[in-house]
C-alpha positions as CSV (number, residue, x, y, z in Angstrom):
1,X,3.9,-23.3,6.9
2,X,5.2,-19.7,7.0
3,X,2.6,-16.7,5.3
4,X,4.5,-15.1,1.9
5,X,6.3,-11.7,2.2
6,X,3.9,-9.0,2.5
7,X,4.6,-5.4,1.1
8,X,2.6,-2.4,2.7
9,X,2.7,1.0,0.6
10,X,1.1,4.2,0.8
11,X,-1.6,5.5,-1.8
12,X,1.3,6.5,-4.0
13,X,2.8,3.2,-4.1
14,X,5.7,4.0,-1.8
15,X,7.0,2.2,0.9
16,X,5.8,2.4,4.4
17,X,9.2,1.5,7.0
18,X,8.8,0.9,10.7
19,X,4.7,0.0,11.0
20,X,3.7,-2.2,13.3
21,X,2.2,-5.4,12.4
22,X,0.9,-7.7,14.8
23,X,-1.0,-11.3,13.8
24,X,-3.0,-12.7,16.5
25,X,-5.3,-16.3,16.9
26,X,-6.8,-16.8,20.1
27,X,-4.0,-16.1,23.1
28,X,-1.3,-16.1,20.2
29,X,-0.1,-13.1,19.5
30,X,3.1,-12.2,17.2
31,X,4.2,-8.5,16.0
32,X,7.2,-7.4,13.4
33,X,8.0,-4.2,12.0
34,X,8.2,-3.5,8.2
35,X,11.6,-3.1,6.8
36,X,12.6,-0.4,4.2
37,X,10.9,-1.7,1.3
38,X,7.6,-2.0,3.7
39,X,7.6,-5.6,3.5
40,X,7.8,-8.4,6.4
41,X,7.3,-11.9,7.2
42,X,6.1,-13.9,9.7
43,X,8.1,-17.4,10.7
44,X,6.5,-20.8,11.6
45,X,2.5,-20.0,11.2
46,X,0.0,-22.4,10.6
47,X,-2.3,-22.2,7.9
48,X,-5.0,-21.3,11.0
49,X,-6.8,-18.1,10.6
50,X,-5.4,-14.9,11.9
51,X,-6.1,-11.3,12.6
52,X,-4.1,-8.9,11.1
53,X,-3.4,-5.5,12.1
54,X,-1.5,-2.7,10.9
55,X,-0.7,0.6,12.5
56,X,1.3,3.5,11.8
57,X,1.9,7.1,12.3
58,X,-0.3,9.1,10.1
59,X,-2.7,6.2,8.8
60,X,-5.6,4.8,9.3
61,X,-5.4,1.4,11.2
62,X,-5.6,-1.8,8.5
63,X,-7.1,-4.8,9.5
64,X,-7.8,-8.3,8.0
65,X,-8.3,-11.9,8.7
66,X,-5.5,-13.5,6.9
67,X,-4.3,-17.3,6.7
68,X,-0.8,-18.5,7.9
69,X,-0.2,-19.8,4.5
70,X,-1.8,-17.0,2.7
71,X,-0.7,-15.6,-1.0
72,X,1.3,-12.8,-1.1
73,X,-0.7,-9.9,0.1
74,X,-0.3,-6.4,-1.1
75,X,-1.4,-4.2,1.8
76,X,-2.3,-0.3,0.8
77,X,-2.5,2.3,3.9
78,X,-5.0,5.2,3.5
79,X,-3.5,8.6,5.1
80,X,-5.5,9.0,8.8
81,X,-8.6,11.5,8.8
C-alpha cells in the first residue's frame, strides 16, 4: 500500500519546493524532496506506523506519526522563530 500525495504549503497557502521529508519505522528509513507544487509521495509503504519529518530552510521542523496508507495529508509549515 503506498501513502496518498501529500501537499506542504506555507501559512499563505503557497507551495514549499525542495523540503526534505524523511518517513522512518524502526531501522527503516526513507527521504524525498517536495516537487514544485510542494507535494510528494512515498512508493511501496505498508500501512505500519511511521514518523514523519519535515525540514526546510526558514521553518520550523514538522513532525507527525503518520500511516503508510494514510488519507491525503495537507501539511502547513510555520515560518522558524
Amino acid at each position: 500500500m503506498t501513502p496518498r500525495l501529500t501537499r506542504i504549503t506555507d501559512q499563505n497557502g503557497a507551495a514549499i519546493q525542495g523540503a526534505n521529508v524523511t518517513l522512518r519505522r524502526g531501522a527503516e528509513v526513507l527521504t524525498t524532496t517536495t516537487d514544485a507544487e510542494g507535494r510528494f509521495t512515498f512508493q511501496n509503504t505498508i500501512g505500519e506506523k511511521y514518523a514523519l519529518t519535515v525540514t526546510t530552510s526558514g521553518f520550523s521542523v514538522f513532525t507527525q506519526e503518520v500511516s503508510g496508507g494514510a488519507n491525503d495529508l495537507k501539511i502547513l509549515l510555520s515560518v522558524a522563530d
